[in-house]
C-alpha positions as CSV (number, residue, x, y, z in Angstrom):
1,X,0.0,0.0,0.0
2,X,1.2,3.4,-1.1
3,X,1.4,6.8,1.4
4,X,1.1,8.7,-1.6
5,X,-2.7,10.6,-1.7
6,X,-4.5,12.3,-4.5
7,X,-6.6,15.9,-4.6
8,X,-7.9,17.9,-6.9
9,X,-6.3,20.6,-8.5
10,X,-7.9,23.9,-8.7
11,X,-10.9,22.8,-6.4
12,X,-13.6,20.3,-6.0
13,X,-16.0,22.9,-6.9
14,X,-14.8,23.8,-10.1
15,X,-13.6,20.7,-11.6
16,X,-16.7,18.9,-10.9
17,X,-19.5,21.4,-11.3
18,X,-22.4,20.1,-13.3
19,X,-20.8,16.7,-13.3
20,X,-23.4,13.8,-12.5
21,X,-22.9,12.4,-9.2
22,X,-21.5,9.3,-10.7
23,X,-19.2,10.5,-12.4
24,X,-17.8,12.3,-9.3
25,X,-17.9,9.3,-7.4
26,X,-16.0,7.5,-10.1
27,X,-13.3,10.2,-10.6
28,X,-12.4,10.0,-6.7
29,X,-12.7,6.1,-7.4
30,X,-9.8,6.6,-10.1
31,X,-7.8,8.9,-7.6
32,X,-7.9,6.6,-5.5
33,X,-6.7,4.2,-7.6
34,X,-3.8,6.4,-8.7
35,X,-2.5,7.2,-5.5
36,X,-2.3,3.9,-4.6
37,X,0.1,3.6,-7.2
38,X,2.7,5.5,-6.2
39,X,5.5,6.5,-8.1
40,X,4.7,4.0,-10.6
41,X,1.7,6.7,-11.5
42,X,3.9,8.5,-13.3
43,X,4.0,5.9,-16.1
44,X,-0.2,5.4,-15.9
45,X,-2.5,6.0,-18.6
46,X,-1.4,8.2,-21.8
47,X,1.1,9.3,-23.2
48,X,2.5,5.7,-23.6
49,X,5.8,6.5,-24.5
50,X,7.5,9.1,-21.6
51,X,6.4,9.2,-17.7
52,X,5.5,12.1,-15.6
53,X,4.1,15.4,-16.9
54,X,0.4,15.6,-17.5
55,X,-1.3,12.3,-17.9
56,X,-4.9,11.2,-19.2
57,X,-6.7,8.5,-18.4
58,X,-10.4,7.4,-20.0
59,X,-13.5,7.5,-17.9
60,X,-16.4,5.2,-18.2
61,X,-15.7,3.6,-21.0
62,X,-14.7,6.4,-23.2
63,X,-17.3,8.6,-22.6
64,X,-15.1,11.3,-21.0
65,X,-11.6,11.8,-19.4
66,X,-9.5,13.0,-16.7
67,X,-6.0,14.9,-16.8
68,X,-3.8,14.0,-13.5
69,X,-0.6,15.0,-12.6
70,X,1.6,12.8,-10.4
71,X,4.4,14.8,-8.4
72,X,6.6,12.1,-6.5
73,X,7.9,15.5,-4.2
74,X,4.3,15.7,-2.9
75,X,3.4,12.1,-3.2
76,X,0.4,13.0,-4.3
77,X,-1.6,12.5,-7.3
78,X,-3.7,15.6,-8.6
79,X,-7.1,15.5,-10.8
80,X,-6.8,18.7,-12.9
81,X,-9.0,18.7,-15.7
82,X,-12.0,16.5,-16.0
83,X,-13.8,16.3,-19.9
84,X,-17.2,14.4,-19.9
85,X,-19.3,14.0,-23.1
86,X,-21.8,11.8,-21.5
């Protein structure tokens, strides 16, 4: 198990207004998921072929997205853009 946590980045709030509760609840689920990583969420979803930097990983099947950053200094993964088509 990792110590590493995850947050969002700007704020709750504004990354998830209008969102569906669902959706929220599977965002944090992916977070979690992240964090629990740990520094090997650096190398997790796209782009395949460097680590670290922004990251994106799909959402429900394809039918949106979230951008992450993982920052081994902070041990912490942060959500900071979320793109849902529905």
């Amino acid at each position: 198990m990792s110590d590493w946590t995850w947050d969002w980045n700007p704020s709750e709030e504004f990354l998830t207004e209008g969102l569906p509760p669902g959706v929220v609840a599977e965002i944090e689920r992916l977070a979690t998921e992240l964090a629990a990583l740990g520094p090997d969420s650096v190398r997790a979803g796209s782009p395949d072929d460097r680590e670290g930097g922004l990251r994106v990983f799909s959402l429900l099947g394809g039918r949106g997205f979230i951008q992450f950053l993982a920052v081994p200094r902070h041990e912490c993964v942060y959500v900071c853009h979320i793109t849902w088509t529905g």
